[in-house]
C-alpha positions as CSV (number, residue, x, y, z in Angstrom):
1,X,57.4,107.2,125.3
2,X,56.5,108.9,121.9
3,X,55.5,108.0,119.1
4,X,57.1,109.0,115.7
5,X,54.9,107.3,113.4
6,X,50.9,106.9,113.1
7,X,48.9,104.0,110.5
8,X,46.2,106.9,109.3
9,X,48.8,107.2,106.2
10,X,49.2,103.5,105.2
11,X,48.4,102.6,102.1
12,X,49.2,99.7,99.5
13,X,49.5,100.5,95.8
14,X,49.6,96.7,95.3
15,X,46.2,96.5,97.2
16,X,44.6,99.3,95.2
17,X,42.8,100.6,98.3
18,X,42.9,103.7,100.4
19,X,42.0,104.3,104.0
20,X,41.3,107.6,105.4
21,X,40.4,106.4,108.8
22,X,43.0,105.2,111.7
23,X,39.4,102.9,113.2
24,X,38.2,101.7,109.7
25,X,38.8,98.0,108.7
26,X,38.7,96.9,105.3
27,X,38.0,93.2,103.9
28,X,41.2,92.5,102.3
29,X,41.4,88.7,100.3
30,X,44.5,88.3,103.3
31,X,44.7,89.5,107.0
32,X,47.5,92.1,106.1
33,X,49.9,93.6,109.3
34,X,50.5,97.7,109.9
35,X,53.4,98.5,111.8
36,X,54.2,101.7,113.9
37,X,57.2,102.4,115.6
38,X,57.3,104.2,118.8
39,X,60.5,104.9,120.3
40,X,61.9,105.7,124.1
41,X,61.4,109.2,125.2
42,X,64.4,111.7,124.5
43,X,65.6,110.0,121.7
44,X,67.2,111.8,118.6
45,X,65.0,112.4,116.0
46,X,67.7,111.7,113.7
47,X,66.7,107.9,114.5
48,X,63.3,107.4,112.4
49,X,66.5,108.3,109.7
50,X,68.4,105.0,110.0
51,X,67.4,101.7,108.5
52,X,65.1,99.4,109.6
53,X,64.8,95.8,109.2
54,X,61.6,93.7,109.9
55,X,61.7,89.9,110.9
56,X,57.8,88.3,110.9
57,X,58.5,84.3,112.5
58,X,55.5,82.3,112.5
59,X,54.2,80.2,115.6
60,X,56.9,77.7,115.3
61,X,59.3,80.1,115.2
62,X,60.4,79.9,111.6
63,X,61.3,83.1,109.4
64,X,57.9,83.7,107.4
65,X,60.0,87.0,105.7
66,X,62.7,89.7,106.5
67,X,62.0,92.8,104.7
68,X,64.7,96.0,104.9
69,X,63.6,99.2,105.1
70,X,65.2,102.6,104.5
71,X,63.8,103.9,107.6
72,X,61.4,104.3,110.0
73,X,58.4,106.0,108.3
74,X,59.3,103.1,105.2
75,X,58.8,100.6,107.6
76,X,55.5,102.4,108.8
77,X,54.2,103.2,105.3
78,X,53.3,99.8,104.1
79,X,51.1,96.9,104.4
80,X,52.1,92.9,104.7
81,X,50.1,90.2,103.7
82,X,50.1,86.9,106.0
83,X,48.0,84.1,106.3
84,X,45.5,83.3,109.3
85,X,48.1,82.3,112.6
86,X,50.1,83.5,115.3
87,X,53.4,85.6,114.4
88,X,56.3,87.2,116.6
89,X,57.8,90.5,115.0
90,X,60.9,91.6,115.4
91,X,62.3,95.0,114.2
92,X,65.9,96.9,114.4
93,X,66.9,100.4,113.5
94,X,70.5,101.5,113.3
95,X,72.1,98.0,111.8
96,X,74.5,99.0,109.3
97,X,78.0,97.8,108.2
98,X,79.3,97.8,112.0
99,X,76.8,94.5,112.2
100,X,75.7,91.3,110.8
101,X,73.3,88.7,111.1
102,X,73.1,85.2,111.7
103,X,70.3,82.4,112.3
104,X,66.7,82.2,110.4
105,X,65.1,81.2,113.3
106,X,63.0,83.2,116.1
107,X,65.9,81.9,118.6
108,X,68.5,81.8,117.2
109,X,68.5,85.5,114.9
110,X,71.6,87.2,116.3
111,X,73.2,90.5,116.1
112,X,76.7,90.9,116.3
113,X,79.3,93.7,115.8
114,X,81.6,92.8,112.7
115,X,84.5,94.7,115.0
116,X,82.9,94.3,118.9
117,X,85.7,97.4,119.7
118,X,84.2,99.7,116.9
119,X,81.8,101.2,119.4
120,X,79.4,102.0,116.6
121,X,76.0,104.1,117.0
122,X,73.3,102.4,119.3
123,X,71.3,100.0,117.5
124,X,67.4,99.9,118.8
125,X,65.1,96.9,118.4
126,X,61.4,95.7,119.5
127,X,59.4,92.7,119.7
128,X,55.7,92.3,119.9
129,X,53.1,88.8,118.9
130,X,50.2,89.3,116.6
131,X,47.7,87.0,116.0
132,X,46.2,86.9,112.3
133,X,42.4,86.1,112.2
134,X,39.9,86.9,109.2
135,X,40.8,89.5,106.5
136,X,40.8,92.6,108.1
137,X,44.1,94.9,109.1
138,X,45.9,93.9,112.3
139,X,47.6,97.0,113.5
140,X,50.6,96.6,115.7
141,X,53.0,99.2,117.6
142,X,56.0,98.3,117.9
143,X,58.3,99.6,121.3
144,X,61.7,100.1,120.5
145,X,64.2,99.9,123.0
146,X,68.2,100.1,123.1
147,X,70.8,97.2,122.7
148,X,73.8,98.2,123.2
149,X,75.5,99.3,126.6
150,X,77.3,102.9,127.2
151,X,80.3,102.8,129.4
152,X,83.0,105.5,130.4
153,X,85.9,105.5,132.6
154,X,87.6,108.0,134.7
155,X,90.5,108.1,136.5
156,X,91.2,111.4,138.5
157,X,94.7,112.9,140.5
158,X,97.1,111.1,137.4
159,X,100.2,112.5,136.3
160,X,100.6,114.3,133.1
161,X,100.9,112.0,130.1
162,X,99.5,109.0,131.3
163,X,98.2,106.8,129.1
164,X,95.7,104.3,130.0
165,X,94.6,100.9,128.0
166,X,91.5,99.5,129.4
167,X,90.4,95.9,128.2
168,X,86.7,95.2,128.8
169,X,86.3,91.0,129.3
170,X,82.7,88.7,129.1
171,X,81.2,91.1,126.8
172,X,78.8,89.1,124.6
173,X,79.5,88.3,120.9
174,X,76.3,88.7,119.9
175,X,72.5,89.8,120.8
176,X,69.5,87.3,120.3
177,X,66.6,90.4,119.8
178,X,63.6,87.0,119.5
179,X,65.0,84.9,122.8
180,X,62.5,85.0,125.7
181,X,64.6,86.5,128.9
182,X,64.9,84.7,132.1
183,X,61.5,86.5,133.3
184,X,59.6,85.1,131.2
185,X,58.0,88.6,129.8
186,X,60.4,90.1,127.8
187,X,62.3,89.5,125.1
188,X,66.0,90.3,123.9
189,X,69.0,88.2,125.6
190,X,72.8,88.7,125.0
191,X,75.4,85.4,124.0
192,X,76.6,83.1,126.1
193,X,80.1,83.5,124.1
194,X,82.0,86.3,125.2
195,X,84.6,88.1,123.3
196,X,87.2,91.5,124.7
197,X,86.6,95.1,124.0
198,X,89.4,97.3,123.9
199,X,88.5,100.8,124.7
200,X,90.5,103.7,123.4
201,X,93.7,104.8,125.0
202,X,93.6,107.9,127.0
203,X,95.7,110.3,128.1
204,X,95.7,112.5,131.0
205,X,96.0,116.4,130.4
206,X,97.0,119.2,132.4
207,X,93.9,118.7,134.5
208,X,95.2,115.4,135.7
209,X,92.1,113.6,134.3
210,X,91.7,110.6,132.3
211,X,88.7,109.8,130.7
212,X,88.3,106.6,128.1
213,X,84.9,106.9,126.6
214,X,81.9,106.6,126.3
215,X,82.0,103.3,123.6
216,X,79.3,101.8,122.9
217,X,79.5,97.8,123.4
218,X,77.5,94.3,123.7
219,X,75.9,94.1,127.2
220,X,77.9,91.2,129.5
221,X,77.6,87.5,128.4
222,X,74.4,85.8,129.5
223,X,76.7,83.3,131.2
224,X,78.7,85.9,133.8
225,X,77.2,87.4,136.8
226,X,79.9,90.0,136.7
227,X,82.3,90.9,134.4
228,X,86.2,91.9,134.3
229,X,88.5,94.6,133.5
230,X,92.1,94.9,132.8
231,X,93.7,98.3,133.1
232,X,97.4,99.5,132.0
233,X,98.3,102.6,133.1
234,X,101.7,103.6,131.7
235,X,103.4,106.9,133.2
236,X,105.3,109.7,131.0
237,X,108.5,107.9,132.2
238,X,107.3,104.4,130.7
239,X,106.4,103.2,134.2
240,X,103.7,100.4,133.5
241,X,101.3,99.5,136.8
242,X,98.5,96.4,135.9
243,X,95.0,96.6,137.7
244,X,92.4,93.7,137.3
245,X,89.3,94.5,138.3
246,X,85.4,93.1,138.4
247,X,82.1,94.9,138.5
248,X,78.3,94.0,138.0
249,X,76.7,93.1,134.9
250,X,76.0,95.8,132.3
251,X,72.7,95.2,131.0
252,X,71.4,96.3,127.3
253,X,71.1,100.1,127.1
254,X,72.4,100.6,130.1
255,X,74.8,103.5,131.0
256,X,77.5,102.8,133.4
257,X,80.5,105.3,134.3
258,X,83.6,103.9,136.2
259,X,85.3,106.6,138.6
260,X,88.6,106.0,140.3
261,X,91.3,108.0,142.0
262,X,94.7,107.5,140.7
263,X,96.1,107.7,144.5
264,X,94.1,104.8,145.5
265,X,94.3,102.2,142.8
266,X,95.5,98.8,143.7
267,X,96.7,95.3,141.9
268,X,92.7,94.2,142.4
269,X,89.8,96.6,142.9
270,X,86.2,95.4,143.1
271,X,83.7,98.0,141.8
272,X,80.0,98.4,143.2
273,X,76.9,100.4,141.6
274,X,76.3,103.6,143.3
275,X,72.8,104.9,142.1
276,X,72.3,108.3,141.8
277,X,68.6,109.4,142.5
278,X,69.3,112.6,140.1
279,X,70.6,110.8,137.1
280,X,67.8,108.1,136.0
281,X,69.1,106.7,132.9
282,X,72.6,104.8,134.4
283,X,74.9,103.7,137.1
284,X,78.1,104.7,138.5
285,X,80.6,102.5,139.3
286,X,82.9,103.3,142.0
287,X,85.4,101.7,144.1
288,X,84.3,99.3,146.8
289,X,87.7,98.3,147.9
290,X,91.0,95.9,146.8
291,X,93.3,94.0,147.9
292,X,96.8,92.8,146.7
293,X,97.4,90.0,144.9
């Protein structure tokens, strides 16, 4: 992890005070909030450029404020006033006009893509529970993590001019950034309503490889264990053949890649992770057999 943004250089013309000390507390008339963002390692530094949003719920999980930012180091460069109690924070970077928002509440806020095929830029977003006590300045880092998925897909050994429509099934409509997840720790869980993504069609070249991707999408409904696939791969000739296929979850910022062999594909095909020691930050999903329907 590093950190992009440090509270030494907070300061709040509407407080008329200055700080020159990251360890000094002040006596304020209100506890106020600082907020730094940190982000996950290997991230673009064109991130800290995008927008920012900030949602402060209080202990009953009602919206005490949203403020919008115009990026990080805005976000990081103010002070918030709130009154003694118990808050959950919630900030996003990257939501722009590929996204909206719905709900007030802490669990019920959701994210969801205005056009769930536009496979937009990833959206980051982190949670963390402050607790307001006296007057003096609670400072809070915030870890940012990703919310959408990555997946590719790969076909190799197909005949020139192939064209292939993929339709991605139980992707989640939507992404509730507040919800507690089923381990009780962490927070962020995707919709129970499901919607279909259709990637890009692709077209095999001289090199007899098709590749469809990478989009960026909704991780799989909260409510599927796997989720399905839908291929149409249509020859130069206008030959159509239909493939349906299932694979494991894809879980938010993951990176999954689906290989298959145009030689060996069948009516069904059920796809299995293969984890590759070398390549930490995703999944490959190959072929773990078929059968005909």
């Amino acid at each position: 992890m590093k950190t992009k943004h440090i509270f030494c250089a907070l300061m709040s013309a509407t407080l008329m005070f200055a700080f020159g000390s990251c360890s000094e507390e002040h006596e304020l008339h209100s506890p106020s909030l600082a907020l730094g963002i940190e982000w996950p390692a290997g991230i673009d530094d064109d991130e800290e450029g995008k927008g920012v949003d900030v949602w402060i719920f209080n202990s009953e999980g009602t919206m005490q404020e949203h403020n919008e930012y115009a990026d990080a180091a805005g976000a990081s460069s103010g002070l918030t006033l709130l009154p003694n109690g118990k808050y959950t924070i919630i900030v996003t970077s990257g939501l722009g006009n590929a996204f909206s928002t719905i709900g007030t509440g802490l669990n019920d806020l959701m994210i969801k893509m205005t056009d769930p095929s536009s496979s937009p830029e990833q959206v980051y977003y982190g949670e963390t529970e402050v607790s307001m006590n006296g007057k003096s300045i609670s400072q809070e880092m915030i870890d940012m993590q990703p919310m959408l998925a990555t997946l590719t897909i790969n076909v190799t050994g197909v005949p020139v001019g192939a064209v292939l429509n993929t339709e991605v099934h139980c992707v989640a409509e939507g992404f509730y950034p507040g919800r507690l997840a089923a381990d009780g720790k962490t927070h962020g869980v995707p919709s129970s309503d499901s919607t279909i993504v259709n990637m890009p069609a692709a077209t095999a070249g001289a090199d007899s490889l098709i590749t469809s991707g990478p989009i960026m999408l909704m991780p799989t409904s909260i409510d599927y264990e796997t989720m399905r696939f839908h291929f149409t791969l249509t020859l130069a000739n206008g030959q159509k053949t239909e493939i349906d296929a299932d694979a494991p979850r894809m879980d938010a910022g993951g990176t999954y890649v689906i290989n298959m062999t145009y030689s060996q594909l069948m009516p069904y095909i059920h796809f299995h992770y293969v984890t590759l020691d070398e390549w930490t930050e995703g999944e490959i999903i190959s072929e773990g057999g078929g059968e005909a329907l």
